[in-house]
KEKE-3310 file (N, C-alpha, C; in steps of 0.2 Angstrom, whole numbers, plus 5000, padded with zeros to 4 digits):
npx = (4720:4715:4699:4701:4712:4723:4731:4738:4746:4754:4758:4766:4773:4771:4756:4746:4732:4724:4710:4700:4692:4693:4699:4713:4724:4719:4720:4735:4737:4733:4739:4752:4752:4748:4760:4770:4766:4766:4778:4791:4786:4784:4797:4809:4804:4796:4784:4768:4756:4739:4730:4716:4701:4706:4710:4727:4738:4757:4762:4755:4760:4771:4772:4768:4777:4788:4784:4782:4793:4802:4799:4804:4799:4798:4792:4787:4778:4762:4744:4731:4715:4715:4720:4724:4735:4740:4750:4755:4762:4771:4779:4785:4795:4788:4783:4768:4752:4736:4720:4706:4689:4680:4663:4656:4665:4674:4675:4690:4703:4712:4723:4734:4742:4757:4767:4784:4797:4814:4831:4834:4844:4860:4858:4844:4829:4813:4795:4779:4763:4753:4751:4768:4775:4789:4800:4815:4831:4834:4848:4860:4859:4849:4833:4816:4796:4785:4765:4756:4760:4774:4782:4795:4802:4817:4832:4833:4843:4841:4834:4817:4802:4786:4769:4771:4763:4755:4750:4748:4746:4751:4765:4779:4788:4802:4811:4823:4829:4837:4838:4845:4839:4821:4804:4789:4777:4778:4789:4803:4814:4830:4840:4848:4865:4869:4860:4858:4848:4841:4827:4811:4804:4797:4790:4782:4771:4770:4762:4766:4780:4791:4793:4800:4798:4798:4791:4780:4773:4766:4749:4735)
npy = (4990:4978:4972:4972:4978:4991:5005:5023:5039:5049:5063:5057:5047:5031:5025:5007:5000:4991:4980:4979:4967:4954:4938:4934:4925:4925:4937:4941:4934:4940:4951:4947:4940:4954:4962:4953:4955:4969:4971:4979:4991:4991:4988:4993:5001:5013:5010:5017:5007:5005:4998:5002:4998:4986:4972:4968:4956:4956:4945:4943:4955:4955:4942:4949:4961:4952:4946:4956:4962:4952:4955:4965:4977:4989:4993:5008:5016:5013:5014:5015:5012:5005:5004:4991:4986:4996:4998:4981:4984:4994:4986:4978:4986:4998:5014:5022:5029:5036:5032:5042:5043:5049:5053:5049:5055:5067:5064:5057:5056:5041:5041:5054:5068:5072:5083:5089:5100:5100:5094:5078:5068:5055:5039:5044:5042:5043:5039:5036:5034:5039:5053:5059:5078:5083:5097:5100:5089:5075:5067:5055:5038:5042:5038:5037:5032:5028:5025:5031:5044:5051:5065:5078:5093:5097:5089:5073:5058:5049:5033:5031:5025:5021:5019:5009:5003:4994:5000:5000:5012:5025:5039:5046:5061:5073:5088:5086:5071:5058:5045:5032:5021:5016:5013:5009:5001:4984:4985:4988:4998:5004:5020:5024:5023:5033:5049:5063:5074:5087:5091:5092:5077:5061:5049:5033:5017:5007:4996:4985:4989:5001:5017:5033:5050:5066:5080:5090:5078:5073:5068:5065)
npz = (5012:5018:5025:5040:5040:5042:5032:5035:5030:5041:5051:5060:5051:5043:5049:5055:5055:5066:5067:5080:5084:5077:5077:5085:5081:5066:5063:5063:5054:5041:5043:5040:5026:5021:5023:5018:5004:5000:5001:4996:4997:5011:5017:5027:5034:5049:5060:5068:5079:5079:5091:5093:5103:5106:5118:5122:5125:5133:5129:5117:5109:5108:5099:5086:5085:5082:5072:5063:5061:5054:5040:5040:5047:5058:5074:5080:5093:5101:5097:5109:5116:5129:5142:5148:5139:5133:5145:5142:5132:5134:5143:5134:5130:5121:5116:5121:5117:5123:5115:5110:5104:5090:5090:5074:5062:5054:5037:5031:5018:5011:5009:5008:5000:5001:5002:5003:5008:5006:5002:4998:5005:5002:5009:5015:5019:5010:5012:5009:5009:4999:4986:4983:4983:4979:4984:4980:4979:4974:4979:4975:4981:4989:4994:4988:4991:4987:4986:4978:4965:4960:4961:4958:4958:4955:4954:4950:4956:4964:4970:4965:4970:4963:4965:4977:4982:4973:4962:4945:4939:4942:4941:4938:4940:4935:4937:4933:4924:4932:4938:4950:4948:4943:4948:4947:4952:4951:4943:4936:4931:4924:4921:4903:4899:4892:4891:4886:4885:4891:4901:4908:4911:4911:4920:4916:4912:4900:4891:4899:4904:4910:4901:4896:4893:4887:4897:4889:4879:4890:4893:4903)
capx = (4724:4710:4696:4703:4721:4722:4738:4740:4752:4752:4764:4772:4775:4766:4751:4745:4727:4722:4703:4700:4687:4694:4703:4721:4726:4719:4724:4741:4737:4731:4745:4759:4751:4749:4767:4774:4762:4768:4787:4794:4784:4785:4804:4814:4797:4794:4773:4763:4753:4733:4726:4710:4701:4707:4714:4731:4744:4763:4765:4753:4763:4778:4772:4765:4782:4791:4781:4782:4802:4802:4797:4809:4797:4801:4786:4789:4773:4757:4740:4727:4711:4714:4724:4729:4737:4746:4755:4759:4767:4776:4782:4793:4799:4785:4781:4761:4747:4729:4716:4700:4686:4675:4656:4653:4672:4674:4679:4698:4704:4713:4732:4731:4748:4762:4771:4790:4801:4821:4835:4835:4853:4862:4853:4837:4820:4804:4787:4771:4756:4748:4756:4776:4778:4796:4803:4823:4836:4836:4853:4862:4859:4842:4827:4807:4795:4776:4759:4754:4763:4779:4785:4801:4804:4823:4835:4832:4848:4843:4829:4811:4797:4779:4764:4773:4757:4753:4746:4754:4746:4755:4769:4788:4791:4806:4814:4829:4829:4845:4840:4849:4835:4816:4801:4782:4772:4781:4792:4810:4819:4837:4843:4851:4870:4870:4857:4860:4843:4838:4822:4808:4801:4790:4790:4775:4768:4766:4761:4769:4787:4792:4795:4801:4795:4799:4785:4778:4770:4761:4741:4730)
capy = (4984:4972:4976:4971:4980:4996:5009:5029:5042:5054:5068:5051:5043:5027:5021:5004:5002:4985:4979:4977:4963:4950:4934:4938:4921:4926:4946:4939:4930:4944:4956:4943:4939:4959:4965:4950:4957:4972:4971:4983:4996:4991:4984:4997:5005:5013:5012:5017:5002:5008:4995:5005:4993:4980:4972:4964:4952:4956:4937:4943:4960:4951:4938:4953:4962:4947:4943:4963:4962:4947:4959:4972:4983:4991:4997:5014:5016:5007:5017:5010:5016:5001:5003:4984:4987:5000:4992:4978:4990:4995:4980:4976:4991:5003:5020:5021:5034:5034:5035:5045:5040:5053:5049:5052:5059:5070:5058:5057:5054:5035:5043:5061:5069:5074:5090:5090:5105:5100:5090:5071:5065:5049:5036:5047:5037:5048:5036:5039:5030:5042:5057:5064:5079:5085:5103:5100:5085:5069:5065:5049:5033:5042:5037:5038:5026:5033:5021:5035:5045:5055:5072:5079:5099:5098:5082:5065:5055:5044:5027:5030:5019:5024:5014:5003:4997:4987:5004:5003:5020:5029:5041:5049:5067:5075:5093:5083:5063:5056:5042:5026:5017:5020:5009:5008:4994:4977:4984:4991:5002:5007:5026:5023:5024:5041:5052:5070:5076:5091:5093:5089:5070:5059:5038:5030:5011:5007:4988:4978:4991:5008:5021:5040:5055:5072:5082:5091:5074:5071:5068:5060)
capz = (5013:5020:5029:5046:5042:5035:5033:5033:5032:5046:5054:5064:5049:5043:5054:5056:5063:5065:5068:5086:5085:5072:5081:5085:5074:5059:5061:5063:5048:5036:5043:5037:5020:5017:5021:5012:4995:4999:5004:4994:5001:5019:5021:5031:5037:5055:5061:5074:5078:5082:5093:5096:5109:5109:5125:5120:5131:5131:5125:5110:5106:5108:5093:5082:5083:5080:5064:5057:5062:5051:5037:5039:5049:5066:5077:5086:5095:5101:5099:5112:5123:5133:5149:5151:5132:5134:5151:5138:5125:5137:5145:5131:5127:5116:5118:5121:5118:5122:5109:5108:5097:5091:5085:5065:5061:5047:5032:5028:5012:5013:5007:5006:4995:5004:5001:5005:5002:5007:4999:4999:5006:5003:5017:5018:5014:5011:5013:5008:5008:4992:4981:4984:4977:4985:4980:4982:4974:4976:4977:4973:4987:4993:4990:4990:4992:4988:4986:4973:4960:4961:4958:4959:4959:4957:4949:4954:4954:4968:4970:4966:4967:4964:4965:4979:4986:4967:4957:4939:4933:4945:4935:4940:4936:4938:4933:4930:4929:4932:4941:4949:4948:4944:4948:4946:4954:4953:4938:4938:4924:4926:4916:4898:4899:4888:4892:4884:4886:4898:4900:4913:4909:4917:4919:4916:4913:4895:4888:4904:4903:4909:4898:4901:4890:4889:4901:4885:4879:4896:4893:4906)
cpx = (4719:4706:4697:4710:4720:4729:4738:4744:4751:4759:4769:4774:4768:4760:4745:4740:4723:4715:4703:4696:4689:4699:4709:4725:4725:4720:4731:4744:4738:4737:4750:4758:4749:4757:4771:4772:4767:4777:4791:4794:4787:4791:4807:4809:4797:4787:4772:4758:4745:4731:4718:4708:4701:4712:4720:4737:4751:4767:4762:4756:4770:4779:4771:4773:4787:4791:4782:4791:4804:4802:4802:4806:4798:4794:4788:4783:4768:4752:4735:4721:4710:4719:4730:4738:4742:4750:4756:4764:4771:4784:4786:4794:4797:4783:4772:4758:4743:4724:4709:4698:4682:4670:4656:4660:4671:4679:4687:4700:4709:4720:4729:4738:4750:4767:4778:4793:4811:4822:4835:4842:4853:4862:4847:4833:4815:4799:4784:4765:4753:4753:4761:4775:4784:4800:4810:4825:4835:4842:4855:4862:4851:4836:4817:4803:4788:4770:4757:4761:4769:4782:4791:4803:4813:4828:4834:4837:4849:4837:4822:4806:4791:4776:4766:4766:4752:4750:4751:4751:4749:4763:4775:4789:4796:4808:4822:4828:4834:4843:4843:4846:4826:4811:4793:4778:4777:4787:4797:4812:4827:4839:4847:4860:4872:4862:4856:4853:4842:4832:4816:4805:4799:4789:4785:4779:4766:4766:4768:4779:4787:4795:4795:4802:4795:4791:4778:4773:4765:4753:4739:4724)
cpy = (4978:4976:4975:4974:4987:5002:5017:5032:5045:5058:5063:5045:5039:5025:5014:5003:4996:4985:4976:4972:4957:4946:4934:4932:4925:4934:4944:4937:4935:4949:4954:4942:4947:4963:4961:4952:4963:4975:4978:4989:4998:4992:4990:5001:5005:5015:5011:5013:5002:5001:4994:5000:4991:4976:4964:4963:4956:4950:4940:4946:4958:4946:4944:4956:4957:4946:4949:4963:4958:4950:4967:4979:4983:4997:5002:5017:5012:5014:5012:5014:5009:5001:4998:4985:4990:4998:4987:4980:4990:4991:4977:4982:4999:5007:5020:5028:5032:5037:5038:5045:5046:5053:5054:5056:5061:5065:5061:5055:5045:5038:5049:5064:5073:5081:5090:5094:5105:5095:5085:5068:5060:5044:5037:5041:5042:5042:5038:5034:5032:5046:5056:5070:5084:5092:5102:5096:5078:5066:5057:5046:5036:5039:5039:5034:5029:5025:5022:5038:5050:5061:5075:5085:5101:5092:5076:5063:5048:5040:5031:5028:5019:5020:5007:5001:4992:4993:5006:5008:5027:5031:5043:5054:5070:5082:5091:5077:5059:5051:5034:5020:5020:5012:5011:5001:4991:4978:4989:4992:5005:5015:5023:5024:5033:5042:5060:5075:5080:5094:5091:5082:5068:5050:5037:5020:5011:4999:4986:4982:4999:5013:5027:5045:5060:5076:5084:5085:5071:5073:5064:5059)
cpz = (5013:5024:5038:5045:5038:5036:5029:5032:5037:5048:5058:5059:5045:5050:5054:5061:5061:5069:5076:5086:5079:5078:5080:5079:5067:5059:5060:5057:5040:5036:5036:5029:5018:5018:5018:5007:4995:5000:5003:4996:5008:5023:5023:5036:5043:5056:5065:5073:5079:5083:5095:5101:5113:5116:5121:5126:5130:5126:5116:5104:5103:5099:5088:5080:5081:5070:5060:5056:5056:5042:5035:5043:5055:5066:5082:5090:5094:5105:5101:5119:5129:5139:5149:5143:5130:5141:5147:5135:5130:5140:5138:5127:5124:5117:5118:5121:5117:5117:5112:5102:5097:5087:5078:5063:5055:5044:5029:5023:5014:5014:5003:5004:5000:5001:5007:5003:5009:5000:5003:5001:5006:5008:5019:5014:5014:5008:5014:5006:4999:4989:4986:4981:4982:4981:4983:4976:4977:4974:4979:4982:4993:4989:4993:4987:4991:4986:4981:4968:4963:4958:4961:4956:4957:4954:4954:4952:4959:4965:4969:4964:4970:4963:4967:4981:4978:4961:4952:4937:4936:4940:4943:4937:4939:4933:4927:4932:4929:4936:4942:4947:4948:4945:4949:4946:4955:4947:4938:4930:4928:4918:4910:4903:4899:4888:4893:4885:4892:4897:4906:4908:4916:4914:4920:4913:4906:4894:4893:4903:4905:4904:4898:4891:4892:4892:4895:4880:4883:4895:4897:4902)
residu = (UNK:UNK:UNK:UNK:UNK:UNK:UNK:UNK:UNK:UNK:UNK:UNK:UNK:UNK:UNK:UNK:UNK:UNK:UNK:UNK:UNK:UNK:UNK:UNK:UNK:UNK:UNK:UNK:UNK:UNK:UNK:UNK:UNK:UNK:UNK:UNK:UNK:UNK:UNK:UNK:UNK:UNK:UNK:UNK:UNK:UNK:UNK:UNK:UNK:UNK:UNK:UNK:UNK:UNK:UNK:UNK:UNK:UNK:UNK:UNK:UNK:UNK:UNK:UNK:UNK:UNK:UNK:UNK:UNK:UNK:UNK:UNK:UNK:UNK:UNK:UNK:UNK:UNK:UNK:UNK:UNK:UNK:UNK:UNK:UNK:UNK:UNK:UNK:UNK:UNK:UNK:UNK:UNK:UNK:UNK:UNK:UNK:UNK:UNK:UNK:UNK:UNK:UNK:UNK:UNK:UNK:UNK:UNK:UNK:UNK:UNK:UNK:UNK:UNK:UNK:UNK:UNK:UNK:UNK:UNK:UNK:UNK:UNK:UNK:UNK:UNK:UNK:UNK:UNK:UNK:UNK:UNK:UNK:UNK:UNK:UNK:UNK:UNK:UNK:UNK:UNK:UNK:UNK:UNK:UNK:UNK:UNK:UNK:UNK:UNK:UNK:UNK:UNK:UNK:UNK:UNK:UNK:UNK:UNK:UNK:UNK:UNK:UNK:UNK:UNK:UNK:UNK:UNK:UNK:UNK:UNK:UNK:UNK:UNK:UNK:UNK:UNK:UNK:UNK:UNK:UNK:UNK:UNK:UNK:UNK:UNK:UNK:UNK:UNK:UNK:UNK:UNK:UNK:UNK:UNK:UNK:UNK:UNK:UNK:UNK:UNK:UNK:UNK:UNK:UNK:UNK:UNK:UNK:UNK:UNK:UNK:UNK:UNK:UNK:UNK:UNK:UNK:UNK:UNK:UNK)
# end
């Protein structure tokens, strides 16, 4: 995202691991102007907030959730090796854990591909920072929400929208694409009327428009 903000996937979701050392204004500042860029992604999103550090008020936490709420995002935890920090967090409400830093870490990929195996129900959200690939059904009113590209093991008949973080080459494959809505980057396709075709297919980005091709076609 910025070099002061940066956002993973993890076992608790999205994580959100802010620069301990930049001036709380302008962190404030860069948050607001990246989950407005990225809305799509963000809006209904729960994130563990990573403090590291830095020593933050109740009054400042108070403004930060303020401003992410503002955005459609809800903070379910605040990671922090600061004491007073986590006695903030708390103070209005946040669940707290302490961090541990450990010198030279082994390097992490930025968004590392997800592997999910259920059925997606009508109200589910599946977010992901990088790949999807989901072995079940996506049925109708769920949906998934990836940074990267998406796979679908099973029929899609619900929402999917890949390359929400802005990447148009990210693609859509499905065993079955029935869906109610597809998206890639900033650009939205809805399914024909009639749609006789059984076959796997796969949504890609051609000259500024989505278009959907039987699997059998697919060249990187």
């Amino acid at each position: 995202m910025s070099d002061l903000i940066s956002i993973k996937g993890s076992r608790d979701g999205l994580r959100l691991r802010l620069d301990a050392n930049a001036a709380w204004s302008e962190l404030l500042s860069r948050l607001d102007h990246h989950l407005g860029e990225r809305r799509s992604f963000f809006h209904g999103a729960s994130v563990v907030i990573d403090l590291g550090d830095r020593e933050v008020s109740s009054a400042q936490l108070a403004e930060m959730l303020a401003l992410i709420r503002q955005h459609g995002v809800q903070a379910t935890a605040i990671d922090s090796s600061e004491r007073a920090t986590r006695m903030a967090a708390r103070a209005v409400g946040l669940a707290t854990r302490p961090i541990v830093r450990y010198p030279e870490p082994m390097p992490m990929p930025e968004a590392e591909a997800l592997l999910v195996i259920r059925t997606l129900r009508s109200g589910q959200v599946l977010r992901h920072t990088g790949h999807i690939t989901l072995i079940g059904d996506v049925n109708p009113g769920a949906e998934i929400i990836a940074g990267g590209s998406v796979v679908v093991w099973g029929r899609l008949r619900g929402l999917v929208h890949a390359g929400a973080l802005g990447d148009s080459s990210a693609i859509i494959c499905a065993l079955e694409l029935r869906p109610t809505q597809l998206r890639i980057a900033d650009l939205i396709a809805r399914p024909p009327d009639q749609h006789p075709i059984n076959r796997p297919e796969f949504a890609r980005v051609v000259a500024g428009e989505i278009i959907v091709d039987g699997w059998e076609t697919f060249k990187r």
